[in-house]
Structure formats: structure tokens, C-alpha cells
mmCIF file as gemmi writes it, N, C-alpha and C atoms, coordinates in Angstrom:
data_model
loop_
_atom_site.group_PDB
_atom_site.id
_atom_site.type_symbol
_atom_site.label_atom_id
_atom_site.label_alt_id
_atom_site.label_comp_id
_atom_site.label_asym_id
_atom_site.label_entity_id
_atom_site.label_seq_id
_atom_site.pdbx_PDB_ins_code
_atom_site.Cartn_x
_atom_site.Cartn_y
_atom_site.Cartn_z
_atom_site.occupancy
_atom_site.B_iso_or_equiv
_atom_site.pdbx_formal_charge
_atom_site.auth_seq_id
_atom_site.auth_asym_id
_atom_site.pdbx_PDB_model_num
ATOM 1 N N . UNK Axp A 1 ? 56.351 83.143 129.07 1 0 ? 1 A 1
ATOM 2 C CA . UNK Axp A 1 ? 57.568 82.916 129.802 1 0 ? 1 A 1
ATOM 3 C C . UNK Axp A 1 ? 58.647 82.331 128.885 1 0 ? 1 A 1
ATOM 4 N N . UNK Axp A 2 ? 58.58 81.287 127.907 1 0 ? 2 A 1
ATOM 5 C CA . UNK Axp A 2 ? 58.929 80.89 127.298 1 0 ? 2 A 1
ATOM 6 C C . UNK Axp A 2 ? 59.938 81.896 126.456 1 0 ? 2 A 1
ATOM 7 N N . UNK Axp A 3 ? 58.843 82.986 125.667 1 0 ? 3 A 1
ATOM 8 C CA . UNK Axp A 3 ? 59.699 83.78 124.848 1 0 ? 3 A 1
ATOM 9 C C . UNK Axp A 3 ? 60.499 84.721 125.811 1 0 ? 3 A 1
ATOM 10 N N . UNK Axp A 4 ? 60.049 85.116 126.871 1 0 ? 4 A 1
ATOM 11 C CA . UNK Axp A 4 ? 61.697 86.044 127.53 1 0 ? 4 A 1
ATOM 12 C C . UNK Axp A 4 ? 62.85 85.109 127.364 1 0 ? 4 A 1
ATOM 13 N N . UNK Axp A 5 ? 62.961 83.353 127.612 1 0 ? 5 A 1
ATOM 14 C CA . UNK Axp A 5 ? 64.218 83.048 128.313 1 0 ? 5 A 1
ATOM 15 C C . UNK Axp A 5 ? 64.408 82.621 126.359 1 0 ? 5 A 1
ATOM 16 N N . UNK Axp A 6 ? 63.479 82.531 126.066 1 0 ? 6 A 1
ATOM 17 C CA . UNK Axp A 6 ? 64.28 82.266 123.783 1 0 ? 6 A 1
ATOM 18 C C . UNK Axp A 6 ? 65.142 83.551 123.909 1 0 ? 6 A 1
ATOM 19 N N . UNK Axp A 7 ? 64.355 84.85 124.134 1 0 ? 7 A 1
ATOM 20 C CA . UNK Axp A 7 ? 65.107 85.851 123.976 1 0 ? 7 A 1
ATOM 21 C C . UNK Axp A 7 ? 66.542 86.249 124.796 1 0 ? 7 A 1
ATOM 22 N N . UNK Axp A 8 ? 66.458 85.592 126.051 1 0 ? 8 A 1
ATOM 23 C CA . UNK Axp A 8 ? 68.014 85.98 127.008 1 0 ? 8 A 1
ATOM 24 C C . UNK Axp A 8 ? 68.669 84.817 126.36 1 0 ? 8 A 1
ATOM 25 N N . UNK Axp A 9 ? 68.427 83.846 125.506 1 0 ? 9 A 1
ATOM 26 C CA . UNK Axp A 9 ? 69.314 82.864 124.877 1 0 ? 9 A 1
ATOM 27 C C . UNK Axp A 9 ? 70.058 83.357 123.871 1 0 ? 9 A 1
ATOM 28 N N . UNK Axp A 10 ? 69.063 84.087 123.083 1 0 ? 10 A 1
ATOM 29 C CA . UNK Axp A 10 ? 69.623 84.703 121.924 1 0 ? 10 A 1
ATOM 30 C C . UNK Axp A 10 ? 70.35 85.726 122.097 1 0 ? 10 A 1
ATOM 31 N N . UNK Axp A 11 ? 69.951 86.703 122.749 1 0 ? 11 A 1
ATOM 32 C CA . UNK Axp A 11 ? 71.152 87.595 123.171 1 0 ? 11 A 1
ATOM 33 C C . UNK Axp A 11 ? 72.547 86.787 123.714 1 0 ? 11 A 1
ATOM 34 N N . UNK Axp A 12 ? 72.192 85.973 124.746 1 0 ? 12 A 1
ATOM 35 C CA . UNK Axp A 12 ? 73.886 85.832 124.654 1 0 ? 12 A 1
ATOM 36 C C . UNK Axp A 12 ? 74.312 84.909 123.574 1 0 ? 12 A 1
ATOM 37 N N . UNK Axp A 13 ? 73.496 84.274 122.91 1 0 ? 13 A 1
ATOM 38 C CA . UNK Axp A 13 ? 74.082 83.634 121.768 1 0 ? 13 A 1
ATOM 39 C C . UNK Axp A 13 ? 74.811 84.79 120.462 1 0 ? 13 A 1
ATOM 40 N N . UNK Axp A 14 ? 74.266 85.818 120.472 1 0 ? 14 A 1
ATOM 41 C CA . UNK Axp A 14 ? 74.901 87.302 120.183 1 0 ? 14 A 1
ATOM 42 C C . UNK Axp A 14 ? 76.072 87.714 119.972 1 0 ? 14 A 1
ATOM 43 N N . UNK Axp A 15 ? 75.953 87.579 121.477 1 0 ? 15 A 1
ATOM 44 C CA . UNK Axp A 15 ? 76.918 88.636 122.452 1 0 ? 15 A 1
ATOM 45 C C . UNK Axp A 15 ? 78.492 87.281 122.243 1 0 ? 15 A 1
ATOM 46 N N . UNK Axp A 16 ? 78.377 86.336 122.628 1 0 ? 16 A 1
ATOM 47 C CA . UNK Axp A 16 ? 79.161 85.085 122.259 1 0 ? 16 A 1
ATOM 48 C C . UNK Axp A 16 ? 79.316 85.514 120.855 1 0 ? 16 A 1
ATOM 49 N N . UNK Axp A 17 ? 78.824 85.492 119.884 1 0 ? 17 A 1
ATOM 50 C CA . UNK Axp A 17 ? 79.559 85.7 118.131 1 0 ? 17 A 1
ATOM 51 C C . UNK Axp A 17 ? 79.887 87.143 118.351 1 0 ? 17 A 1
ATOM 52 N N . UNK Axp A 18 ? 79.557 88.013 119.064 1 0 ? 18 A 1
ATOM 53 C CA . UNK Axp A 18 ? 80.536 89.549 119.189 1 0 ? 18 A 1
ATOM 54 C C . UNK Axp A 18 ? 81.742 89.116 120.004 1 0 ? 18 A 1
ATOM 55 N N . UNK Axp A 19 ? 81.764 88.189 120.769 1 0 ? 19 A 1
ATOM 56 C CA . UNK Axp A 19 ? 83.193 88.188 121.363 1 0 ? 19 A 1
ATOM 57 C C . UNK Axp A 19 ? 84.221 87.169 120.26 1 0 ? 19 A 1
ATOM 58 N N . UNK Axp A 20 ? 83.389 86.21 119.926 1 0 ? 20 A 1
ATOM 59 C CA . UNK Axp A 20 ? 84.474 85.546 118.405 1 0 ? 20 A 1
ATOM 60 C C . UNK Axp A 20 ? 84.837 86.714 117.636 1 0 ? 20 A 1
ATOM 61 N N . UNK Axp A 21 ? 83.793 87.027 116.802 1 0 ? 21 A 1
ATOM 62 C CA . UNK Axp A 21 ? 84.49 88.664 115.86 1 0 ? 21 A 1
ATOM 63 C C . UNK Axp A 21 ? 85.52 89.073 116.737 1 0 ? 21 A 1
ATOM 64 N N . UNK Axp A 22 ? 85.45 89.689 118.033 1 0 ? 22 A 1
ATOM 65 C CA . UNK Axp A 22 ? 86.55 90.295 118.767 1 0 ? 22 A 1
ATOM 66 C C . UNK Axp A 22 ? 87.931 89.628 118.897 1 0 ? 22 A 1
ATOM 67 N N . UNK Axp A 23 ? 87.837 88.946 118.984 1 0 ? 23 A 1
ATOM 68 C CA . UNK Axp A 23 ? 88.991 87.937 118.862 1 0 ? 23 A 1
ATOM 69 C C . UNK Axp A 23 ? 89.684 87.443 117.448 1 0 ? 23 A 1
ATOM 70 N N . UNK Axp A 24 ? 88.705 87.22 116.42 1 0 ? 24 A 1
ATOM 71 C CA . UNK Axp A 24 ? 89.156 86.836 115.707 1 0 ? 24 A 1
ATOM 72 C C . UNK Axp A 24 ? 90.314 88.385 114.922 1 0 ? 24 A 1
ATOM 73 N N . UNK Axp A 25 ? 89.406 89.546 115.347 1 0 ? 25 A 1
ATOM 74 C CA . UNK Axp A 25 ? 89.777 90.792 115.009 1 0 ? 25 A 1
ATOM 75 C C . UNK Axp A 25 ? 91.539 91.141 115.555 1 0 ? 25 A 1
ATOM 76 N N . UNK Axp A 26 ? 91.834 90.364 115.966 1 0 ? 26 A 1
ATOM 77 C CA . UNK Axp A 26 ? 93.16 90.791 116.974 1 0 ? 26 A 1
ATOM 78 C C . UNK Axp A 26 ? 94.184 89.845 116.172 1 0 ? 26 A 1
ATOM 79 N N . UNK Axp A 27 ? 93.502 89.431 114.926 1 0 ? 27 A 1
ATOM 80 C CA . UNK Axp A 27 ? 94.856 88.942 113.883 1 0 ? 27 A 1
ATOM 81 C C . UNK Axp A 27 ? 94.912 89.722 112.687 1 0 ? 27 A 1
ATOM 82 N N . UNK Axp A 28 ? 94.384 90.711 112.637 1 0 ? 28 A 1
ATOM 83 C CA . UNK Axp A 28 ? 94.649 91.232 111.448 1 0 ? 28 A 1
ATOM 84 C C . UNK Axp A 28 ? 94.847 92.693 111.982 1 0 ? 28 A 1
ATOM 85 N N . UNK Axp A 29 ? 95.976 93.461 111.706 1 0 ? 29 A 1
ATOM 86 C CA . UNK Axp A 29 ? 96.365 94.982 112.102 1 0 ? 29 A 1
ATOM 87 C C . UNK Axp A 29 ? 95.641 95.871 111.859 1 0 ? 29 A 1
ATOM 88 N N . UNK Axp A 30 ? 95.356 96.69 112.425 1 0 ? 30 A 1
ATOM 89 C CA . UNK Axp A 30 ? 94.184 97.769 112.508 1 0 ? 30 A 1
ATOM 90 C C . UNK Axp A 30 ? 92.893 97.034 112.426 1 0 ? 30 A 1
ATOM 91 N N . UNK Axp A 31 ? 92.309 96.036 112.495 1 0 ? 31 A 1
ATOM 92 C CA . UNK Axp A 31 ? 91.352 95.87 112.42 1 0 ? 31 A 1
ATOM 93 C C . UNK Axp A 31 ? 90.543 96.296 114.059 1 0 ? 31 A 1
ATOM 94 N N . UNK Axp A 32 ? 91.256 96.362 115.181 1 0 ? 32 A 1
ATOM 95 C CA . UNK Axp A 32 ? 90.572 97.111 116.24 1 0 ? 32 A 1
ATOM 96 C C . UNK Axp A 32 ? 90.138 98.194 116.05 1 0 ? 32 A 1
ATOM 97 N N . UNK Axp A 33 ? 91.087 99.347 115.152 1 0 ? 33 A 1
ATOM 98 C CA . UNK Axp A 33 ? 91.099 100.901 115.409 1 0 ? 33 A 1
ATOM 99 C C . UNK Axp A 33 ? 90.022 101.14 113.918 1 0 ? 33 A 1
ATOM 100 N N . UNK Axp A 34 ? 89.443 100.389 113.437 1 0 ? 34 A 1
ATOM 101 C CA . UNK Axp A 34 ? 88.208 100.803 112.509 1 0 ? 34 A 1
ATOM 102 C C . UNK Axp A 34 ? 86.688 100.894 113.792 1 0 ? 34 A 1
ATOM 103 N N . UNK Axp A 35 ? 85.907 101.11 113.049 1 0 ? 35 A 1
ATOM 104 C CA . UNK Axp A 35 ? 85.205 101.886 113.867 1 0 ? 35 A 1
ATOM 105 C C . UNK Axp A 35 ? 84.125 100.755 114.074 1 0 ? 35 A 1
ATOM 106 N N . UNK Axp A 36 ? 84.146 99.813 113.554 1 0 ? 36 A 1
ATOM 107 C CA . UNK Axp A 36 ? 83.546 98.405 113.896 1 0 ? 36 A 1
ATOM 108 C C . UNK Axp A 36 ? 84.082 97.56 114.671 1 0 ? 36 A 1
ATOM 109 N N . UNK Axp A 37 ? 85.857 98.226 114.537 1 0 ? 37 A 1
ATOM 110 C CA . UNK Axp A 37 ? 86.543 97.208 116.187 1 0 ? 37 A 1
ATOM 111 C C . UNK Axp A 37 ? 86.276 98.21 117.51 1 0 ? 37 A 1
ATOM 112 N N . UNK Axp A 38 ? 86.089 99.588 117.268 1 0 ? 38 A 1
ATOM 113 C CA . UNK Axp A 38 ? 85.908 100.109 118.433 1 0 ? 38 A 1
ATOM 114 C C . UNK Axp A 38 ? 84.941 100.296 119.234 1 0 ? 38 A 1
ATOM 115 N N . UNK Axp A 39 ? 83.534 99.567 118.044 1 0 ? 39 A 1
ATOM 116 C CA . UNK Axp A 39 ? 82.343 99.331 118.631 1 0 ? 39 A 1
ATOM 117 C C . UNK Axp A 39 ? 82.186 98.292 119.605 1 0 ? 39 A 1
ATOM 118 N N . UNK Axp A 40 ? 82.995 96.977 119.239 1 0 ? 40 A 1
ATOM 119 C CA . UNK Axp A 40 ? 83.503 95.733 119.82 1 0 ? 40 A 1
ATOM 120 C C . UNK Axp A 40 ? 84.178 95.826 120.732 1 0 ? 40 A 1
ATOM 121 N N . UNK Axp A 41 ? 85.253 96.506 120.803 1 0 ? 41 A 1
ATOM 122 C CA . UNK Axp A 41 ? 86.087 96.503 121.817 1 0 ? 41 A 1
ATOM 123 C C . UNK Axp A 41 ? 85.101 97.336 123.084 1 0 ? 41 A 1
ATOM 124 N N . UNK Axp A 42 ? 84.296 98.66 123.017 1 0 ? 42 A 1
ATOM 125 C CA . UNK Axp A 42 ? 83.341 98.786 123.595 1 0 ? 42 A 1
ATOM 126 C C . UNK Axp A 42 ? 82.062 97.729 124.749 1 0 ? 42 A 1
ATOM 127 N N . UNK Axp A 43 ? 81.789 97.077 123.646 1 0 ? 43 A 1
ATOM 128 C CA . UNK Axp A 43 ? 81.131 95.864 123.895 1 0 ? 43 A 1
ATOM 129 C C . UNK Axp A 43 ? 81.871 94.795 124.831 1 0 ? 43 A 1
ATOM 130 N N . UNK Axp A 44 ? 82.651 94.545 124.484 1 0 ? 44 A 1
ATOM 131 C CA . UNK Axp A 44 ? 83.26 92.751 125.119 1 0 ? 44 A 1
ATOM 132 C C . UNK Axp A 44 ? 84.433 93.233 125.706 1 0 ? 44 A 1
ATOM 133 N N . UNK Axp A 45 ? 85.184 94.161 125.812 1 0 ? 45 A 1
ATOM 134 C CA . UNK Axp A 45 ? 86.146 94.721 126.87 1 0 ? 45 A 1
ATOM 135 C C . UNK Axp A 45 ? 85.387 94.709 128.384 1 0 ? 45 A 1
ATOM 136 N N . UNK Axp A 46 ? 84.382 95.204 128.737 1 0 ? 46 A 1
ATOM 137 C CA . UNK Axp A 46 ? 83.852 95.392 129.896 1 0 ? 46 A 1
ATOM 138 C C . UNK Axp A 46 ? 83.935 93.929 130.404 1 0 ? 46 A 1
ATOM 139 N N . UNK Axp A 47 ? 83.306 92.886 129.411 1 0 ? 47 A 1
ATOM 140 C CA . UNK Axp A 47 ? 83.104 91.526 129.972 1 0 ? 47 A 1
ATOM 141 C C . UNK Axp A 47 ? 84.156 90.668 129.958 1 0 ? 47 A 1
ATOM 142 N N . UNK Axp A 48 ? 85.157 91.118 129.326 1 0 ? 48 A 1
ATOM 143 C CA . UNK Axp A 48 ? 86.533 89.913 129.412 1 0 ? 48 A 1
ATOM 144 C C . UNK Axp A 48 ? 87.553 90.771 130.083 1 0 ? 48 A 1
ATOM 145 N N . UNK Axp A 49 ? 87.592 92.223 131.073 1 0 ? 49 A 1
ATOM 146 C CA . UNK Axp A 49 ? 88.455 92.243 132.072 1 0 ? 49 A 1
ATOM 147 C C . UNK Axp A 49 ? 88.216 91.566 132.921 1 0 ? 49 A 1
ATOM 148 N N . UNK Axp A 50 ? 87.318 91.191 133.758 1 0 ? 50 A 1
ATOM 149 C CA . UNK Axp A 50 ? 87.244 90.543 135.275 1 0 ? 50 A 1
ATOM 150 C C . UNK Axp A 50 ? 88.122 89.245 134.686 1 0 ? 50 A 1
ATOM 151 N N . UNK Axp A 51 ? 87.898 88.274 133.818 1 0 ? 51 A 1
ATOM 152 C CA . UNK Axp A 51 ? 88.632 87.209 132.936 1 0 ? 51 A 1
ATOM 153 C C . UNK Axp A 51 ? 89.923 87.469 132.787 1 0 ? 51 A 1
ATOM 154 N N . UNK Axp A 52 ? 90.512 88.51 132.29 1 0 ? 52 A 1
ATOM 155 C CA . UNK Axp A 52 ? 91.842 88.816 131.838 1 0 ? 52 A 1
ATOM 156 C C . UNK Axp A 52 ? 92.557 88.707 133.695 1 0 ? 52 A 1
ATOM 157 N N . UNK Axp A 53 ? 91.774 89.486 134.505 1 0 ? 53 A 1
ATOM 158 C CA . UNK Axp A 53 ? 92.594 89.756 135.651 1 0 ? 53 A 1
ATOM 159 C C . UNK Axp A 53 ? 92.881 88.235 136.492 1 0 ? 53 A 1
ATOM 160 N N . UNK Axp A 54 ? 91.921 87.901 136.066 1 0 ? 54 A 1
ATOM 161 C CA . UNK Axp A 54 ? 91.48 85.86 136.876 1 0 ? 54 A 1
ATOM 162 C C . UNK Axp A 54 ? 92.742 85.447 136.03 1 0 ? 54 A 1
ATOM 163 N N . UNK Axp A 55 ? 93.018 84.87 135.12 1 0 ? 55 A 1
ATOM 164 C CA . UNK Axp A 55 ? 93.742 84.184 134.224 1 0 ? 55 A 1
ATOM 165 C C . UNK Axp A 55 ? 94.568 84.957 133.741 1 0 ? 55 A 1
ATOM 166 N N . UNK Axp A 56 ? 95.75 84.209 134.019 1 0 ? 56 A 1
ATOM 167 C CA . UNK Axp A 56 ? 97.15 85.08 133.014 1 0 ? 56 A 1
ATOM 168 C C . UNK Axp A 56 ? 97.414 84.783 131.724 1 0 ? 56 A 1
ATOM 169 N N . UNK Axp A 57 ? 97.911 85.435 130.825 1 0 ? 57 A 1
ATOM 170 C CA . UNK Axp A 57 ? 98.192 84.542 129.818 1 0 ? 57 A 1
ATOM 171 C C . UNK Axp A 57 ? 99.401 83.729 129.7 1 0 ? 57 A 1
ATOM 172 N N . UNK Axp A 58 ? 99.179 82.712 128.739 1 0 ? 58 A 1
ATOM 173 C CA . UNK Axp A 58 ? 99.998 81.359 128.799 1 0 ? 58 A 1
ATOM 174 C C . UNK Axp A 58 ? 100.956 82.146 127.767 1 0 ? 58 A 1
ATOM 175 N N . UNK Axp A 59 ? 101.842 82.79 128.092 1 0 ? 59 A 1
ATOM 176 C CA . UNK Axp A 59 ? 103.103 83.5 127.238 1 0 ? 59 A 1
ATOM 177 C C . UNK Axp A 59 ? 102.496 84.102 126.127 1 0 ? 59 A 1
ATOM 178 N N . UNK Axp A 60 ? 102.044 84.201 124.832 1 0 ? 60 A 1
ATOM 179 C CA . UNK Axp A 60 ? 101.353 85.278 124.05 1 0 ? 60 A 1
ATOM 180 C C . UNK Axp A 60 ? 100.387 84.895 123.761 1 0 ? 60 A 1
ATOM 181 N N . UNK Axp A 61 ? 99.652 83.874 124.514 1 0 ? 61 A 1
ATOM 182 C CA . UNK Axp A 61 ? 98.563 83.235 124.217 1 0 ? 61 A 1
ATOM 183 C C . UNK Axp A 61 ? 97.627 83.889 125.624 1 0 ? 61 A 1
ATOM 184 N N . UNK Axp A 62 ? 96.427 84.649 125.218 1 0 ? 62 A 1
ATOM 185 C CA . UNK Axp A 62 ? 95.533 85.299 126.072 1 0 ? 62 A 1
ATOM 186 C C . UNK Axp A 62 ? 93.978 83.938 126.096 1 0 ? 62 A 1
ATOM 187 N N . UNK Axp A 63 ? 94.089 82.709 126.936 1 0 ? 63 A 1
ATOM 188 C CA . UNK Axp A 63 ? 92.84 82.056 127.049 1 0 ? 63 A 1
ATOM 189 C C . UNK Axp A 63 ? 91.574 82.487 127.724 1 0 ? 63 A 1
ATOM 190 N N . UNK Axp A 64 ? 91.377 83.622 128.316 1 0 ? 64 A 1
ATOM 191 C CA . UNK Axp A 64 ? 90.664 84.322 128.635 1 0 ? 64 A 1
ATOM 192 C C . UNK Axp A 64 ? 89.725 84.487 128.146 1 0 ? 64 A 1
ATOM 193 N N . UNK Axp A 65 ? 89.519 84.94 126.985 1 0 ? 65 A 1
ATOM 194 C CA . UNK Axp A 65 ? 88.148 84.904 125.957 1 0 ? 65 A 1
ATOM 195 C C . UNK Axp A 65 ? 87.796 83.486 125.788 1 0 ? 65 A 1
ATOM 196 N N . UNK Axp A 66 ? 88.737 82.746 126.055 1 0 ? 66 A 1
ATOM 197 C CA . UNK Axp A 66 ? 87.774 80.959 125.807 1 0 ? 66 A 1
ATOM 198 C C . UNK Axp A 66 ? 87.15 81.11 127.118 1 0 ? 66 A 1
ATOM 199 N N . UNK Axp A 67 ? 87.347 81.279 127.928 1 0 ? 67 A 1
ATOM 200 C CA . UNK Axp A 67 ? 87.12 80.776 129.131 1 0 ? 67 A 1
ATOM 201 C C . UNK Axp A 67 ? 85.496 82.001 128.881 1 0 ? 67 A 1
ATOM 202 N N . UNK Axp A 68 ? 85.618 83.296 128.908 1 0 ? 68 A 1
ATOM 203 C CA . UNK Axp A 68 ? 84.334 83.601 129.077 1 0 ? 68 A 1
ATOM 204 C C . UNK Axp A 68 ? 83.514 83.133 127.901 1 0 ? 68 A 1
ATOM 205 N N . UNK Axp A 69 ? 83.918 82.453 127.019 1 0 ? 69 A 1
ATOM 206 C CA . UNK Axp A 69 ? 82.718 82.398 125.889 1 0 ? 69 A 1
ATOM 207 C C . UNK Axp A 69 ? 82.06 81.104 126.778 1 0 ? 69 A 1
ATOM 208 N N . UNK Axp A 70 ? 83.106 80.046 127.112 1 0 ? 70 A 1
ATOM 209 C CA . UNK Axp A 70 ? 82.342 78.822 127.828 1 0 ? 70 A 1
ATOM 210 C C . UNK Axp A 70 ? 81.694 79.354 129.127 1 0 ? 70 A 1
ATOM 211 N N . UNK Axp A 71 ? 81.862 80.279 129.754 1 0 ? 71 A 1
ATOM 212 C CA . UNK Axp A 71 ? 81.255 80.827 130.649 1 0 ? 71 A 1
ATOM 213 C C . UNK Axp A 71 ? 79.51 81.186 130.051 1 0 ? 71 A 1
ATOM 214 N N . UNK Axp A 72 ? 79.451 82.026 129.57 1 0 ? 72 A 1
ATOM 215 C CA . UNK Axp A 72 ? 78.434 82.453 128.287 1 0 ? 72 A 1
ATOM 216 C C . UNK Axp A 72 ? 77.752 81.456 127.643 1 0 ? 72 A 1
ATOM 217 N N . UNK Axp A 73 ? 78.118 80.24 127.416 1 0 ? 73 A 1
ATOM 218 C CA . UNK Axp A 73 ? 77.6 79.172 127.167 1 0 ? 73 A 1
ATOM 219 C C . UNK Axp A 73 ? 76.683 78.288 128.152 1 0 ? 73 A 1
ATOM 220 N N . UNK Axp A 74 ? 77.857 77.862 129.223 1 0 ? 74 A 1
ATOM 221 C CA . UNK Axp A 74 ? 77.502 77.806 130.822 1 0 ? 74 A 1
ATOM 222 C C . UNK Axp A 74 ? 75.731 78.496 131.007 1 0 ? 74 A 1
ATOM 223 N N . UNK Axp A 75 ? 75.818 79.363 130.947 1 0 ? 75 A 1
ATOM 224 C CA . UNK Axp A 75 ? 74.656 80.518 131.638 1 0 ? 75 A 1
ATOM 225 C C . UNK Axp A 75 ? 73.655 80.553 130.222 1 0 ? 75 A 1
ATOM 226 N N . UNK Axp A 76 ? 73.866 79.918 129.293 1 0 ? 76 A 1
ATOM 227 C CA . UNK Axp A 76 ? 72.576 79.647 128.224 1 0 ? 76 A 1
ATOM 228 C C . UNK Axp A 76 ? 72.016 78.744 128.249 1 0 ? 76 A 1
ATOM 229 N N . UNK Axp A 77 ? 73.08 77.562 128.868 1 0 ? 77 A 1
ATOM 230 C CA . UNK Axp A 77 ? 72.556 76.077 128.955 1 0 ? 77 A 1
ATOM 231 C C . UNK Axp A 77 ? 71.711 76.448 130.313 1 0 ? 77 A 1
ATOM 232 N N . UNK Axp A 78 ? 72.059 77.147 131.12 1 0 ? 78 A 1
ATOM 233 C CA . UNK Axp A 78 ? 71.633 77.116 132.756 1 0 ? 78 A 1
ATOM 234 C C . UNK Axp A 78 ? 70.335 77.884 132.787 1 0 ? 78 A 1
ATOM 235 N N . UNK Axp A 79 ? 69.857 79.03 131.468 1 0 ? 79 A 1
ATOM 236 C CA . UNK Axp A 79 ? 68.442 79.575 131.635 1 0 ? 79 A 1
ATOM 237 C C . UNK Axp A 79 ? 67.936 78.342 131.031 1 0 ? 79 A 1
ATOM 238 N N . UNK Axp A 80 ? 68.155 77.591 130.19 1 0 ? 80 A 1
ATOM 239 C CA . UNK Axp A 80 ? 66.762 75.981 129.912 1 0 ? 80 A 1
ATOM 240 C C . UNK Axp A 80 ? 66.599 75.553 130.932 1 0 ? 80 A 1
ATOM 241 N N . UNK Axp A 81 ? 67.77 75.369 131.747 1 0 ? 81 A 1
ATOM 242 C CA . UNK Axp A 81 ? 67.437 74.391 132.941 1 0 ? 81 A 1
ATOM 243 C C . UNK Axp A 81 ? 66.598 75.274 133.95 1 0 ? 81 A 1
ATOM 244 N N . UNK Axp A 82 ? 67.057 76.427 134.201 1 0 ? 82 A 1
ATOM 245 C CA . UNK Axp A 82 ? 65.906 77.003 135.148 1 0 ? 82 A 1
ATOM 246 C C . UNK Axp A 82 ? 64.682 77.373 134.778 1 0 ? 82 A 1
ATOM 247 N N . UNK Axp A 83 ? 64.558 77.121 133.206 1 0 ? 83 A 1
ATOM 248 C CA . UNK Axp A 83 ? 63.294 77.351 132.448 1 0 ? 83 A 1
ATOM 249 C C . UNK Axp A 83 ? 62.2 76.173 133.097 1 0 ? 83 A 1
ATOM 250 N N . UNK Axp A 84 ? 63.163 74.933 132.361 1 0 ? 84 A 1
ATOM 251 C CA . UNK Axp A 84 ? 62.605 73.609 133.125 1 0 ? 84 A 1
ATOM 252 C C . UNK Axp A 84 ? 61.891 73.547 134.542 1 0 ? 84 A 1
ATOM 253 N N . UNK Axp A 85 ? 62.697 73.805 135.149 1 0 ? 85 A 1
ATOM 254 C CA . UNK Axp A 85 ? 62.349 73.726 137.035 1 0 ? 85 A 1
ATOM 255 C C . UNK Axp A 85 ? 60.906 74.599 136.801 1 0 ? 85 A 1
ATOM 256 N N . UNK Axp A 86 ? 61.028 75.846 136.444 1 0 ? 86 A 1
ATOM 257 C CA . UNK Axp A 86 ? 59.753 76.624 136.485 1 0 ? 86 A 1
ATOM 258 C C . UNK Axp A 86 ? 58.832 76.489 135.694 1 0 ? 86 A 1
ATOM 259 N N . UNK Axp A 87 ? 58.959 75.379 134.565 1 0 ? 87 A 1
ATOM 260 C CA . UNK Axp A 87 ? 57.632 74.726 134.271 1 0 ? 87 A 1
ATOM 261 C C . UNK Axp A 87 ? 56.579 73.018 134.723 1 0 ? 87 A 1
């Protein structure tokens, strides 16, 4: 039991450094339209619209991706704890 919830940790611990890359990717020009941002944008687009539509941005500032990475965080800390209860 143990190793499934190591493993749903690590994935979103993952998936969290694919959404930093993604972000960090949106300061340097063309770095979306290479074929390693379009793998990304693939990836973490699906999970930061419902976010984008919740939260507006603060004038050219998009906080949205903070908010789901602490979300993502949220739900890594929350499989230990339900790990806990079920041992």
C-alpha cells in the first residue's frame, strides 16, 4: 500500500516540476512552439484551464499556475494523511 501512494506522490511531484518548466517557458520567445513546449503545453493546459477560468489575471500577471501548483501540493500532502488514517 505504501508503494502505490510513494508512487501517486511522485507523479504529482512530476507533474508540479512540468507545470514550473511551463511557466518558466513563457519568458523566453518561442520557447512554447519547440516541440518540448508543445509537449507541455499538451500536458498542463488541460489542468490550468478550470484555474485560468476561476481566477483572472492581476493585469499581465496570470496567478493561476501558483494557485494550481499549491493545489497539487495540497493533494500530496493530503495522500500521507489519508495514507495515515488507513494505517
Amino acid at each position: 500500500m505504501y508503494l502505490l501512494f510513494d508512487i501517486l506522490s511522485t507523479v504529482l511531484s512530476f507533474y508540479s516540476f512540468a507545470l514550473i518548466a511551463y511557466i518558466l517557458m513563457s519568458w523566453f520567445p518561442g520557447a512554447r512552439e519547440s516541440s518540448f513546449g508543445k509537449i507541455l503545453t499538451n500536458i498542463c493546459e488541460p489542468y490550468l484551464e478550470p484555474f485560468r477560468k476561476i481566477i483572472p489575471p492581476l493585469g499581465m500577471i496570470d496567478i493561476s499556475p501558483i494557485v494550481a501548483i499549491l493545489v497539487l501540493r495540497f493533494a500530496s500532502d493530503g495522500i500521507w494523511v489519508l495514507y495515515g488514517f488507513l494505517t
